[in-house]
N, C-alpha and C positions, 0 to 999 in steps of 0.2 A: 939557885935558879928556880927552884918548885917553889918559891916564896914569893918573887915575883913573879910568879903564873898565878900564883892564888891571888894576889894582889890587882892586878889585871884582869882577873875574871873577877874581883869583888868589885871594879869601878865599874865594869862595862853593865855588871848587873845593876847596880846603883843607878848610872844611866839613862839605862832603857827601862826601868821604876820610876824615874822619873819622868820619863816621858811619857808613860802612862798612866802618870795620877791624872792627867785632865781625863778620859776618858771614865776613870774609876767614879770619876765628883759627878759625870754627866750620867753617868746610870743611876743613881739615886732619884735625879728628875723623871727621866723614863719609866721608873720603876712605877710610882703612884698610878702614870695615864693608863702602862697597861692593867694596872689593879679595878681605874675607873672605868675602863672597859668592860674588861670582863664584871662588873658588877650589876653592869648598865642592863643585860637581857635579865640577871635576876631581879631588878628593880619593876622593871616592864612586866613580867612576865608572871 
């Protein structure tokens, strides 16, 4: 029974990893604007 508990928490984690790869992919775009931001007052300044 502790075999299928492990098994069950291996899928459920898999899962919900999966449903957070899109979120993982969109922070990589994010990431750049806040870098071009923050770059923008020392370009100005």
């Amino acid at each position: 029974m502790a075999a299928t508990a492990q098994i069950l928490k291996f899928t459920i984690y898999n899962f919900t990893f999966s449903i957070d790869l899109p979120s993982y992919r969109s922070t990589p775009v994010a990431a750049p604007r806040l870098v071009e931001r923050e770059g923008e007052p020392e370009t100005s300044g």
